[in-house]
DOTOR-337233 format. One record per residue (C-alpha): x, y, z. Coordinates in steps of 0.001 Angstrom, whole numbers, plus 500000, padded with zeros to 6 digits. Each point is the difference from the previous one (the first is absolute). Layout:
REM DOTOR-337233
XYZ
...
***
This chain:
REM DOTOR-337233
933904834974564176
498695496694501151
500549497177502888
501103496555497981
499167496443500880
501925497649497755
496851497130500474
501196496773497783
499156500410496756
497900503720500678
502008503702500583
497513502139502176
499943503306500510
498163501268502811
498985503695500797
501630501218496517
500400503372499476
501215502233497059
501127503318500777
501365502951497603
501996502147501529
499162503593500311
495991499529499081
497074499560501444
497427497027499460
498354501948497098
502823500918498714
501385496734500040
497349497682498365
500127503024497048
504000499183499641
499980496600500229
496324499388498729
499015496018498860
502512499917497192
503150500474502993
497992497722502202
499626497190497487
503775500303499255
500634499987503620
497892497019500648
502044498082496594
503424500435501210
499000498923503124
498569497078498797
502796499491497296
502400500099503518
498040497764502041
500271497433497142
503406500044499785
500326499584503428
498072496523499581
496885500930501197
497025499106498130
497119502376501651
500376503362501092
497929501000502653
499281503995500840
497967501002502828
499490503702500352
497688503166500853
498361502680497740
500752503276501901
497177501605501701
500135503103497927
500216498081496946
498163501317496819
499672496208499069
497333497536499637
500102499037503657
501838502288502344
501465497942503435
498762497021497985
502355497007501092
501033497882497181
501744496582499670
500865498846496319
501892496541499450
501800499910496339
501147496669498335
503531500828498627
***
């Protein structure tokens, strides 16, 4: 789930979110863990490019209770496609 803003030659997506439904945070990152996310991330890249767009631009949060890196950690990553 995201907010779009076609933006010339850039796709954002602003406040992204990825929910499974049925399980928790924890549960979630151990389902879809980096392999799901990476495949995620490609087919949405491999969509925005055939769209025409040539960056793909995904702004989003870490959740609060996140075991990750940097939980509530804002990030915003621009990808050539």
């Amino acid at each position: 789930m995201a907010s779009y803003d076609p933006n010339g030659e850039t796709l954002e997506l602003k406040d992204a979110a990825l929910y499974i439904d049925g399980l928790d945070n924890k549960e979630a990152a151990r389902e879809m863990g980096t392999r799901g996310t990476v495949s995620l991330l490609n087919i949405l890249k491999d969509r925005a490019r055939t769209e025409g767009f040539k960056k793909l631009r995904i702004q989003y949060q870490r959740t609060e209770k996140s075991s990750s890196k940097n939980p509530g950690h804002t990030e915003d990553k621009t990808m050539d496609l």
